[in-house]
N, CA, C, O and CB atoms as a CASP TS submission, in Angstrom:
PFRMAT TS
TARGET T0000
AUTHOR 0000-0000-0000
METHOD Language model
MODEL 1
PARENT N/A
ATOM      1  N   UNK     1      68.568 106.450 101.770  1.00  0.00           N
ATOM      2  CA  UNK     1      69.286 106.108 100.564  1.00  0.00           C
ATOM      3  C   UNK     1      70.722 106.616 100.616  1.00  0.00           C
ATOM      4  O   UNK     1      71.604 105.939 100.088  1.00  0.00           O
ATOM      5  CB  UNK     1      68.570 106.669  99.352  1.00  0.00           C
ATOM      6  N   UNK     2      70.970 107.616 101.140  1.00  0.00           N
ATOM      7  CA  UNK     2      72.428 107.876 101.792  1.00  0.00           C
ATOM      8  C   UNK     2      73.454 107.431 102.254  1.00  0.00           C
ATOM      9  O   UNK     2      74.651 107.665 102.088  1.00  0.00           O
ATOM     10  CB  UNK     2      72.463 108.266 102.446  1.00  0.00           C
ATOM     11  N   UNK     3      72.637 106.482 103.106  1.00  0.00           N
ATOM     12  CA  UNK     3      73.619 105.465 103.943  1.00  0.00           C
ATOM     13  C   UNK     3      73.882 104.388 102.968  1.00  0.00           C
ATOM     14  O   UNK     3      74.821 103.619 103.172  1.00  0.00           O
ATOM     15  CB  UNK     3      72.931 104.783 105.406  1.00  0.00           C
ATOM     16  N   UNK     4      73.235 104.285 102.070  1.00  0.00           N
ATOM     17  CA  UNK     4      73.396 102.773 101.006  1.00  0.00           C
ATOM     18  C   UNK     4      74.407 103.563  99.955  1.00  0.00           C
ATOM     19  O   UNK     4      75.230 102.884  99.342  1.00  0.00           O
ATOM     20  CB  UNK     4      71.526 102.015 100.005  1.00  0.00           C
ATOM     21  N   UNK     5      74.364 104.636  99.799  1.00  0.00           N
ATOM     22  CA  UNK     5      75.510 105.446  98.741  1.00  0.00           C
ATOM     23  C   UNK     5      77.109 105.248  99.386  1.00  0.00           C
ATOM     24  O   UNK     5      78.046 104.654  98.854  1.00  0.00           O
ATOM     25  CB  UNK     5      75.114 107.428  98.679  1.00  0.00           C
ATOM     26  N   UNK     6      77.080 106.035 100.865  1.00  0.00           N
ATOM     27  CA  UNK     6      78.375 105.933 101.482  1.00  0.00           C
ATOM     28  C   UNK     6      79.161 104.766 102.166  1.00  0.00           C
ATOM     29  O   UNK     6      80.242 104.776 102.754  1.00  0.00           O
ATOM     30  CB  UNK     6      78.307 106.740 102.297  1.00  0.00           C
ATOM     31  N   UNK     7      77.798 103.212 101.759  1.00  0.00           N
ATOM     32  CA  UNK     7      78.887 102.018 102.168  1.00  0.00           C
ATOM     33  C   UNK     7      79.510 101.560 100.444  1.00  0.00           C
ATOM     34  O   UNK     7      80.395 100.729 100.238  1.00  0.00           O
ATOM     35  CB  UNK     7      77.860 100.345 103.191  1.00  0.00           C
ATOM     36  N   UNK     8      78.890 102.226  99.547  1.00  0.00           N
ATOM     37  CA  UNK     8      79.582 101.587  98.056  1.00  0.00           C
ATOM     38  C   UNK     8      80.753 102.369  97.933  1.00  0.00           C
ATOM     39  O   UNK     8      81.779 102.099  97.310  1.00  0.00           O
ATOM     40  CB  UNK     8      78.618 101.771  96.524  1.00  0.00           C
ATOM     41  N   UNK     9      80.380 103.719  98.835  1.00  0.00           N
ATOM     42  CA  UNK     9      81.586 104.541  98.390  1.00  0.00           C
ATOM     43  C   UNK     9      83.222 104.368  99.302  1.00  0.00           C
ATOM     44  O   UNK     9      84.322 104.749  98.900  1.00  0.00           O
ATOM     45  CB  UNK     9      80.995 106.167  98.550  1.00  0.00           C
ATOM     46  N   UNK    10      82.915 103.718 100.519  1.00  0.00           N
ATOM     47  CA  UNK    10      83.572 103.010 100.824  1.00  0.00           C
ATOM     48  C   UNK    10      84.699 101.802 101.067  1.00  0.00           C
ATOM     49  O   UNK    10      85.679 101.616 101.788  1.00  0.00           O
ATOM     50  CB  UNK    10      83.221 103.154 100.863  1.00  0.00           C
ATOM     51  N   UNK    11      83.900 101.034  99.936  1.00  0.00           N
ATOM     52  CA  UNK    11      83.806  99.843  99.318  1.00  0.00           C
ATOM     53  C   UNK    11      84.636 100.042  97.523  1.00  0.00           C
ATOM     54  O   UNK    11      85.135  99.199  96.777  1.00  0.00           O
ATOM     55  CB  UNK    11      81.986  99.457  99.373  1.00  0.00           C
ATOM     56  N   UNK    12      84.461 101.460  97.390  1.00  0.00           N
ATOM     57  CA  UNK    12      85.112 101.302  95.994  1.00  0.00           C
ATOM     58  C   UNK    12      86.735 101.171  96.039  1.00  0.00           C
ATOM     59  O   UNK    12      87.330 100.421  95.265  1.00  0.00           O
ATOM     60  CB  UNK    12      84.715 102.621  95.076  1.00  0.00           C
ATOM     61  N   UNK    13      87.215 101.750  96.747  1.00  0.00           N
ATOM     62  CA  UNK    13      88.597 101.949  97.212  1.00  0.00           C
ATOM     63  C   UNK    13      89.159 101.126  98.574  1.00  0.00           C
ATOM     64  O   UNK    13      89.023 101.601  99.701  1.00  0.00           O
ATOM     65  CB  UNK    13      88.697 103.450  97.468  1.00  0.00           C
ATOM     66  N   UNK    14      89.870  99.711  98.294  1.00  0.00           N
ATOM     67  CA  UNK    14      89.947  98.891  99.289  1.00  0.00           C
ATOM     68  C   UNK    14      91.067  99.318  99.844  1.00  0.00           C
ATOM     69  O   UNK    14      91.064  99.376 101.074  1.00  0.00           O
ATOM     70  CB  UNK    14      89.899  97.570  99.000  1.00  0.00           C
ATOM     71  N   UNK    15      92.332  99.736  99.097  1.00  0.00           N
ATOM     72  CA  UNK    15      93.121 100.512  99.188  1.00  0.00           C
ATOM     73  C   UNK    15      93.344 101.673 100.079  1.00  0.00           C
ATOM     74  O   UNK    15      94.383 101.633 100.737  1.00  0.00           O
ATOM     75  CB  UNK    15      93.107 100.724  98.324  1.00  0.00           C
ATOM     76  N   UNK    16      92.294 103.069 100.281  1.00  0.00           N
ATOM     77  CA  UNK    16      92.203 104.098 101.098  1.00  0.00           C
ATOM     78  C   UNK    16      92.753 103.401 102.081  1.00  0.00           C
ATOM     79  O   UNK    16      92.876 102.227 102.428  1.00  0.00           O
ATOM     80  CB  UNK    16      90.932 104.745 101.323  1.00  0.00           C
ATOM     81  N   UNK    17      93.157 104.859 102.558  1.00  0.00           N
ATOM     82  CA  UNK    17      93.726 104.950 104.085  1.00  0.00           C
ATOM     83  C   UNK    17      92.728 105.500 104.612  1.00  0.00           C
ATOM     84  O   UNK    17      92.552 106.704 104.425  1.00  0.00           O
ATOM     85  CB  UNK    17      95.050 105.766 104.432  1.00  0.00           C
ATOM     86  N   UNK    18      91.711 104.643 105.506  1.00  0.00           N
ATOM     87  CA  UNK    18      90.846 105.404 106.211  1.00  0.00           C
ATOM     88  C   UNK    18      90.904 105.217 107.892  1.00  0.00           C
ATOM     89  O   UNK    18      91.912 104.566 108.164  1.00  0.00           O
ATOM     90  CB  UNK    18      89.501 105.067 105.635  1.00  0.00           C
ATOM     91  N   UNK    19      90.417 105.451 108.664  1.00  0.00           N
ATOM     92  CA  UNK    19      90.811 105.549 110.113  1.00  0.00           C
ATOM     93  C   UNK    19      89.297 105.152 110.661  1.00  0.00           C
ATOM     94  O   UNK    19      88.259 105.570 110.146  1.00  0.00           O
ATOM     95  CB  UNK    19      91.486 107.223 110.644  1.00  0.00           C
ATOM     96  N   UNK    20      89.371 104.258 111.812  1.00  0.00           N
ATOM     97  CA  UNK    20      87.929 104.010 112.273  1.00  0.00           C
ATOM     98  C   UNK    20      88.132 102.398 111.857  1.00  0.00           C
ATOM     99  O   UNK    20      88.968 101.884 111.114  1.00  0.00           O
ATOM    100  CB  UNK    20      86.508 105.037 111.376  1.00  0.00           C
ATOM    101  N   UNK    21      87.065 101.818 112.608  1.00  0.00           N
ATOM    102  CA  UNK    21      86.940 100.178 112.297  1.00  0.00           C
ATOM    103  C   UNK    21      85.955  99.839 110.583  1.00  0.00           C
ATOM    104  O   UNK    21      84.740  99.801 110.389  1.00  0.00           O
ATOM    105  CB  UNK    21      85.825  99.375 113.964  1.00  0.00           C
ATOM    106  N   UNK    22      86.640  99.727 110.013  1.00  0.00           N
ATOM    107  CA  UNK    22      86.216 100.129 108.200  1.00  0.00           C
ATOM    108  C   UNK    22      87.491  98.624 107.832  1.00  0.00           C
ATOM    109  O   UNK    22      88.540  98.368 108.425  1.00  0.00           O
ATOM    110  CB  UNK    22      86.961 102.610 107.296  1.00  0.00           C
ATOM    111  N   UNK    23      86.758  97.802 106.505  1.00  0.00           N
ATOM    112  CA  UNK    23      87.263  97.296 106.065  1.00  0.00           C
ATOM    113  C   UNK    23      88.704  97.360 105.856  1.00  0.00           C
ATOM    114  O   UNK    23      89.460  96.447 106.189  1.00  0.00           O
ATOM    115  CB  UNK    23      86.692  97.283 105.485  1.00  0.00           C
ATOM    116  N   UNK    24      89.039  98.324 105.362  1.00  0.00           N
ATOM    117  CA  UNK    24      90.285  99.166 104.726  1.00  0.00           C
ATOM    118  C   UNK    24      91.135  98.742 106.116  1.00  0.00           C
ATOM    119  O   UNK    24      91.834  97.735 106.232  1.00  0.00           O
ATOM    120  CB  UNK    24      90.007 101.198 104.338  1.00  0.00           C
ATOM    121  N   UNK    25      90.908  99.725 107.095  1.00  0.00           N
ATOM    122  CA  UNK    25      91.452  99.513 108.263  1.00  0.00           C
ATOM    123  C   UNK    25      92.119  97.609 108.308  1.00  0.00           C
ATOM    124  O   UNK    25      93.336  97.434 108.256  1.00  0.00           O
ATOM    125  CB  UNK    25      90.111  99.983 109.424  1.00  0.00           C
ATOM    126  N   UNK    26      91.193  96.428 108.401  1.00  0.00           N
ATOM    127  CA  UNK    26      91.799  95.465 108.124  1.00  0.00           C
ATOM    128  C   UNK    26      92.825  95.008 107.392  1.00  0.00           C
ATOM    129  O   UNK    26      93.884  94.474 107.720  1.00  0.00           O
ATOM    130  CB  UNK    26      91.252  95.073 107.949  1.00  0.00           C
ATOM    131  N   UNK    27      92.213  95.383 106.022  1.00  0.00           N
ATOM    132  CA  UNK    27      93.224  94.832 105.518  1.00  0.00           C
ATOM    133  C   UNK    27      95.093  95.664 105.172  1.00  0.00           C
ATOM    134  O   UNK    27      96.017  95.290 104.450  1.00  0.00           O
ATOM    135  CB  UNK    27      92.433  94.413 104.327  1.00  0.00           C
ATOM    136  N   UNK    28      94.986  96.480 105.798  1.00  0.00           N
ATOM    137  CA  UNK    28      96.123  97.189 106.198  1.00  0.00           C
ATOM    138  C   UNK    28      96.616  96.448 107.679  1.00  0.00           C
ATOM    139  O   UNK    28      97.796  96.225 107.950  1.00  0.00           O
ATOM    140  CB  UNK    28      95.717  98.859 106.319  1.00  0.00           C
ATOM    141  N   UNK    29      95.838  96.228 108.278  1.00  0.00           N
ATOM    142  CA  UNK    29      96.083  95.582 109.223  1.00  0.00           C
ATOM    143  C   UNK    29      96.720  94.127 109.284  1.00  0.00           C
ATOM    144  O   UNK    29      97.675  93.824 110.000  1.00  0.00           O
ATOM    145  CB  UNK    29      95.099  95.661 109.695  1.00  0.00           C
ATOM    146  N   UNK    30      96.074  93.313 108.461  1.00  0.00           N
ATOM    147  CA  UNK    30      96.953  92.257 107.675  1.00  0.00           C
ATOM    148  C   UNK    30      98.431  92.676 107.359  1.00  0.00           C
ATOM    149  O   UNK    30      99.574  92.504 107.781  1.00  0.00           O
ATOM    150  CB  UNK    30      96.268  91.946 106.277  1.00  0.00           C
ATOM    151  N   UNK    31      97.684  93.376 106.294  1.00  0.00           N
ATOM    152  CA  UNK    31      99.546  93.566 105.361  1.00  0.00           C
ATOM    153  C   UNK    31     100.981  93.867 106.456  1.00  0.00           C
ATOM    154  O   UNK    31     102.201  93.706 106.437  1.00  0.00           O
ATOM    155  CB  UNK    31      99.542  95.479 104.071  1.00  0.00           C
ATOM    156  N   UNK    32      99.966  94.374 107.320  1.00  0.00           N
ATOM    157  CA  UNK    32     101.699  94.677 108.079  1.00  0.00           C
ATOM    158  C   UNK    32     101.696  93.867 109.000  1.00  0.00           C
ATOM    159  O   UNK    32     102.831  93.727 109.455  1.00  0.00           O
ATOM    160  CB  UNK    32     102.165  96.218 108.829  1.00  0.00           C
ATOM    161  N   UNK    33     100.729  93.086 109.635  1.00  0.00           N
ATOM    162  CA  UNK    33     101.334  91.853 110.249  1.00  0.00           C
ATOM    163  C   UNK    33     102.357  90.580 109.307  1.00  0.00           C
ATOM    164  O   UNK    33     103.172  89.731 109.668  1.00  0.00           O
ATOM    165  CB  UNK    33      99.991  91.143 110.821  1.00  0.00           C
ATOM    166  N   UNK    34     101.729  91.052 107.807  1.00  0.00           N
ATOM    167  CA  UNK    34     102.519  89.514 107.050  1.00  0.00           C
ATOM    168  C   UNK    34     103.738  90.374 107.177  1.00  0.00           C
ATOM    169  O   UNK    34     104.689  89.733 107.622  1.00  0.00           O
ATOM    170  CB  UNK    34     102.041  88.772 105.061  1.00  0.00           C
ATOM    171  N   UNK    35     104.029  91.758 106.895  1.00  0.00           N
ATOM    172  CA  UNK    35     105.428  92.238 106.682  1.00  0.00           C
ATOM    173  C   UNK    35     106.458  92.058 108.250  1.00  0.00           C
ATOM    174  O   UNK    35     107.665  91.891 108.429  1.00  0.00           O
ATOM    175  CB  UNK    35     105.249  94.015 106.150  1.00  0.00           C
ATOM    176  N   UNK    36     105.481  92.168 109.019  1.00  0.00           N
ATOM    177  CA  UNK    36     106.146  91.951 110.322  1.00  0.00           C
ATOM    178  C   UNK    36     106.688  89.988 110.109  1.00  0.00           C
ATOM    179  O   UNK    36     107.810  89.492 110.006  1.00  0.00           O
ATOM    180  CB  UNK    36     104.713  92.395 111.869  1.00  0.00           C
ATOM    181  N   UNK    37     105.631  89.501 110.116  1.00  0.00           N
ATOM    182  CA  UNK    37     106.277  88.166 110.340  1.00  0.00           C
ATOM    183  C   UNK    37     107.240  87.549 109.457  1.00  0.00           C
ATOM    184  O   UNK    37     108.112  86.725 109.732  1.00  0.00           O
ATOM    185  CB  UNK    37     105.356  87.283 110.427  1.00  0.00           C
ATOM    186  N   UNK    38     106.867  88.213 108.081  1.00  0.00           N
ATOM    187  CA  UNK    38     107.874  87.845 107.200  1.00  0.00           C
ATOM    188  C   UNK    38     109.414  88.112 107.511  1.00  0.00           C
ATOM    189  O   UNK    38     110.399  87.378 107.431  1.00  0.00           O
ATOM    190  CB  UNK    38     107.544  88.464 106.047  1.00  0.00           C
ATOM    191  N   UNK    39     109.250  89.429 107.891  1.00  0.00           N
ATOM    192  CA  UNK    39     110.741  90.632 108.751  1.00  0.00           C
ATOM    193  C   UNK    39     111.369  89.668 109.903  1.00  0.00           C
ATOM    194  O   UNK    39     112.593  89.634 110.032  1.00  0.00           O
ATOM    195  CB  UNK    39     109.958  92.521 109.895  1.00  0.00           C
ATOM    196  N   UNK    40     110.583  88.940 110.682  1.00  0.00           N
ATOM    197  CA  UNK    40     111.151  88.019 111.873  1.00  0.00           C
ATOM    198  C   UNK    40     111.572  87.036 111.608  1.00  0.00           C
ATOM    199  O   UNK    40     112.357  86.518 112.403  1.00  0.00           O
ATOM    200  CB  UNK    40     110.421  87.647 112.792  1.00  0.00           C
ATOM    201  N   UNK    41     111.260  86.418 110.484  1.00  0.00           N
ATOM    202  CA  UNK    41     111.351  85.212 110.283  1.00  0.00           C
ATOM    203  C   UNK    41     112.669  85.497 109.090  1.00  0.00           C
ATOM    204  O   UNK    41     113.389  84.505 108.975  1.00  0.00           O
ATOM    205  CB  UNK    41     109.818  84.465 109.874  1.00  0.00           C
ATOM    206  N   UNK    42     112.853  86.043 108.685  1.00  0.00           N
ATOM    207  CA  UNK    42     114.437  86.711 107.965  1.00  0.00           C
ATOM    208  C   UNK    42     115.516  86.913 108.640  1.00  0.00           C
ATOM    209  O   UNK    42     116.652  86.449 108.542  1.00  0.00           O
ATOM    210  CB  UNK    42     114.405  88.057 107.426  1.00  0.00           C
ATOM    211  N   UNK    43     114.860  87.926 109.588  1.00  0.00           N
ATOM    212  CA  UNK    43     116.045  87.752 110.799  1.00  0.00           C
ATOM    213  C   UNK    43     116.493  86.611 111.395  1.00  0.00           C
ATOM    214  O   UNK    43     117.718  86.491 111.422  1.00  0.00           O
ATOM    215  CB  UNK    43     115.733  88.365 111.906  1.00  0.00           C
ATOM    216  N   UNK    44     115.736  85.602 111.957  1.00  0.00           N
ATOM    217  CA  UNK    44     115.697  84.048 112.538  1.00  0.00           C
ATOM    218  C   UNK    44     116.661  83.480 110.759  1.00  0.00           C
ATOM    219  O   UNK    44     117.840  83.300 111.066  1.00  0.00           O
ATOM    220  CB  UNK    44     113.351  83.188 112.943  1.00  0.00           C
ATOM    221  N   UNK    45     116.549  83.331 109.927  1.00  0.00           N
ATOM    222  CA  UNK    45     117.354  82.486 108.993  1.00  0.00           C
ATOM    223  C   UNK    45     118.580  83.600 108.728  1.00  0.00           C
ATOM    224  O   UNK    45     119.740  83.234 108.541  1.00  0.00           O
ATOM    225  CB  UNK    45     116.412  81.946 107.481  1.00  0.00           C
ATOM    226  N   UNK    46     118.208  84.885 108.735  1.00  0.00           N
ATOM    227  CA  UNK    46     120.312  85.407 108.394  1.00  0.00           C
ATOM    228  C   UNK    46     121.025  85.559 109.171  1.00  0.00           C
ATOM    229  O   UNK    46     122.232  85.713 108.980  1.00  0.00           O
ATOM    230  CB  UNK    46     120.854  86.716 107.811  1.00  0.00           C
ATOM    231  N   UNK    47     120.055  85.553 111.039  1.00  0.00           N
ATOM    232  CA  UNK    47     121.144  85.743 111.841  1.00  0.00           C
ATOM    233  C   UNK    47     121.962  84.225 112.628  1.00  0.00           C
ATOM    234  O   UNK    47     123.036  84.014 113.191  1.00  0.00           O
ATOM    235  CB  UNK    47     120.523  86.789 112.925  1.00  0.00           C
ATOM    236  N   UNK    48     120.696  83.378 112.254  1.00  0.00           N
ATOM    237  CA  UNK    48     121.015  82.062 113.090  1.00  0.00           C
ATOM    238  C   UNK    48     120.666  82.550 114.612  1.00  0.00           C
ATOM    239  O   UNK    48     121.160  81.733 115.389  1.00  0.00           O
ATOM    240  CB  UNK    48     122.789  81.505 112.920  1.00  0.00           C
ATOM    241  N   UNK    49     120.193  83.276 115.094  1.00  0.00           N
ATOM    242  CA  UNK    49     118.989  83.578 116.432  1.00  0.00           C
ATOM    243  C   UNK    49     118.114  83.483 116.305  1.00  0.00           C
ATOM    244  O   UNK    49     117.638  83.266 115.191  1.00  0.00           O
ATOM    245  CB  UNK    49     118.726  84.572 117.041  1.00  0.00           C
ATOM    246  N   UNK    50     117.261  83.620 117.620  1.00  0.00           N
ATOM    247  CA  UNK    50     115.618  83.991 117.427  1.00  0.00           C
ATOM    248  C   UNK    50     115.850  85.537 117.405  1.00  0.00           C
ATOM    249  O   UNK    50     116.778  86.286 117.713  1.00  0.00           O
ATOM    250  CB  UNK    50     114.390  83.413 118.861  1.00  0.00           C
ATOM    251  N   UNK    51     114.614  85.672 116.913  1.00  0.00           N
ATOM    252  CA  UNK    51     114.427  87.550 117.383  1.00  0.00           C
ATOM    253  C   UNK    51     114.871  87.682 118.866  1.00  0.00           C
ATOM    254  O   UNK    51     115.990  88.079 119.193  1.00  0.00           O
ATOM    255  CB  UNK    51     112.494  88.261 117.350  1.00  0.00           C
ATOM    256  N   UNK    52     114.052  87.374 119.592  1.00  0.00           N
ATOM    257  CA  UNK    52     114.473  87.968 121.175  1.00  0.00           C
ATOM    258  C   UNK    52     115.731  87.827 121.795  1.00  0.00           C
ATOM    259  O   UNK    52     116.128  88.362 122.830  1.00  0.00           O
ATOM    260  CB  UNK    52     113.687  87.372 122.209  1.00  0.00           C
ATOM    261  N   UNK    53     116.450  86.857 120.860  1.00  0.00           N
ATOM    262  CA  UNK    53     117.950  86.740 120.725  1.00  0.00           C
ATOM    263  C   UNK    53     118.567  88.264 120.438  1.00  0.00           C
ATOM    264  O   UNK    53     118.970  89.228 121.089  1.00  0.00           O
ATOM    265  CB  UNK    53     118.330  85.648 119.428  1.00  0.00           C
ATOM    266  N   UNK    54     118.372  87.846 118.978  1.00  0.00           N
ATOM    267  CA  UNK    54     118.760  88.727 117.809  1.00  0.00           C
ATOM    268  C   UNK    54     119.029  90.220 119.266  1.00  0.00           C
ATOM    269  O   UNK    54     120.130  90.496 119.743  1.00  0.00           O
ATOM    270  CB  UNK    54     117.071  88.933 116.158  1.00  0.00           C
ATOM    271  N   UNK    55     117.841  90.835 119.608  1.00  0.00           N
ATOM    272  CA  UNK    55     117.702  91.977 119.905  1.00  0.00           C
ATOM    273  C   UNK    55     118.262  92.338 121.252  1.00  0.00           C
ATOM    274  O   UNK    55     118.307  93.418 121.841  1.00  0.00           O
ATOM    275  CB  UNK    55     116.486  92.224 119.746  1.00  0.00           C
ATOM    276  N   UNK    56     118.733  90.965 121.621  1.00  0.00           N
ATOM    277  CA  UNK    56     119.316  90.732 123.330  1.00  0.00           C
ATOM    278  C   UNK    56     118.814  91.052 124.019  1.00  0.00           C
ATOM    279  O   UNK    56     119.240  91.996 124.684  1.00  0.00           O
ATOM    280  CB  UNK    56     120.331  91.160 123.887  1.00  0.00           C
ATOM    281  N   UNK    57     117.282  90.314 124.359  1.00  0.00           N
ATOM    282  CA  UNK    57     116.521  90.551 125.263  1.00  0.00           C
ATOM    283  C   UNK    57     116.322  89.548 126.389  1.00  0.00           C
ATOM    284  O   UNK    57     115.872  89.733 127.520  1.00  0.00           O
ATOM    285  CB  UNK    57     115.513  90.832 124.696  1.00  0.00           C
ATOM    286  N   UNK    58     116.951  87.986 125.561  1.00  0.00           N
ATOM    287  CA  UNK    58     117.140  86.742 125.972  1.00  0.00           C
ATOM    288  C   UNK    58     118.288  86.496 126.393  1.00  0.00           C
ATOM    289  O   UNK    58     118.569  85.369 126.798  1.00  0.00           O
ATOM    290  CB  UNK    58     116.873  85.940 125.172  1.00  0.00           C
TER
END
């Protein structure tokens, strides 16, 4: 009955910062890929480059 307590308790806070392959972990994992792509794709319309431009790697 333990183990059925500590996946709700888990589960209450989607938010936490927890470490380990855990829901949470995902969707943090999301969020900063959208912030990443969103971030590249800003750069690509204010600089008039691509990123790998932008950073002179190209």
């Amino acid at each position: 009955m333990s183990a059925n307590t500590n996946i709700t308790s888990l589960n209450k806070n989607r938010n936490a910062w927890r470490w380990g392959f855990t829901p949470q972990t995902e969707i943090w994992n999301g969020r900063l890929a959208m912030i990443g792509f969103v971030s590249a794709v800003l750069i690509e319309v204010f600089s008039g480059q691509g990123l790998l431009h932008y950073w002179g790697l190209l």
